[in-house]
N, C-alpha and C positions, 0 to 999 in steps of 0.2 A: 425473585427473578435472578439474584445473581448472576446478568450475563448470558445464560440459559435463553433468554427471547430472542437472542439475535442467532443462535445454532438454528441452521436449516440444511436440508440434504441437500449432498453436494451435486452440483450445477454440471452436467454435462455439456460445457462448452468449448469453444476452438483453445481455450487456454487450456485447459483438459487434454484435448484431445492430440495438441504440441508437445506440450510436457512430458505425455505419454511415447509419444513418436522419439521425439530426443533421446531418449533413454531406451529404446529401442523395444517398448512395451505397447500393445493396447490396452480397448477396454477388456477383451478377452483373454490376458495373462492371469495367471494366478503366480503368485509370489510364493517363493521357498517361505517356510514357516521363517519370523524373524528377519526378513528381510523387511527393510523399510523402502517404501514408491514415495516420491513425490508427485502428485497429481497436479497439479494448478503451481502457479508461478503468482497469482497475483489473487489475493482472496478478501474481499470486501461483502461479505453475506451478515452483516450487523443490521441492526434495525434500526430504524431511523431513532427509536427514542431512547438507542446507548449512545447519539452524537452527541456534539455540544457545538453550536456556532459560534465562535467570535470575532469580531473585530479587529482588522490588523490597519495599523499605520499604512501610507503611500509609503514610507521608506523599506518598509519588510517587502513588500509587493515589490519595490523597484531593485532590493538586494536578491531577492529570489531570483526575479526576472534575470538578472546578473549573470547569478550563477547559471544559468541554464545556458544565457547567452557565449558565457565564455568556454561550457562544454560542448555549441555547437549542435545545441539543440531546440526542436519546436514544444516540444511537449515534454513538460520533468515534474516529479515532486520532489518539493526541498521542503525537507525537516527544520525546522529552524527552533531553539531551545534558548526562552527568552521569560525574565521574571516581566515584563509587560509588552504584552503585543499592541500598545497603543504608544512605544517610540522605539525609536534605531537600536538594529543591535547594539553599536558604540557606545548607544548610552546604558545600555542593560547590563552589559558585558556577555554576551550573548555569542 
């Protein structure tokens, strides 16, 4: 598998089709040789069995929540890089 299961053709969707527009391109550009497009902004095409679920503490939930809150937003992902998702970053060093 290497990885390989989760590649699927690419999704013509409104993120597609934005991406496209910003940059001043459609789906009917063709690109100078060597030019690089970026097509999508946000790309999640994995298969469910490259995820892994785990476990996180109320304190990771409640410092995420945090950070979002004090960026003044409703909807964020926050990365958070911690040797155990089951206490505080503080305690991890995280």
């Amino acid at each position: 598998m290497n990885g390989t299961e989760g590649l699927t053709w690419l999704r013509i969707d409104a993120d597609c089709r934005n991406t496209l527009r910003s940059a001043n391109l459609s789906l009917d550009t063709v690109p100078r040789e060597g030019v690089e497009v970026v097509v999508k902004q946000a790309a999640n095409d994995n298969s469910s069995r490259e995820n892994e679920s785990v476990r996180i503490c109320d304190a990771l939930v409640s410092e995420g929540a945090r950070a979002a809150e004090i960026l003044g937003v409703q909807l964020a992902g926050v990365d958070m890089i911690t040797t155990d998702t089951g206490r505080p970053l503080s305690e991890t060093g995280g």
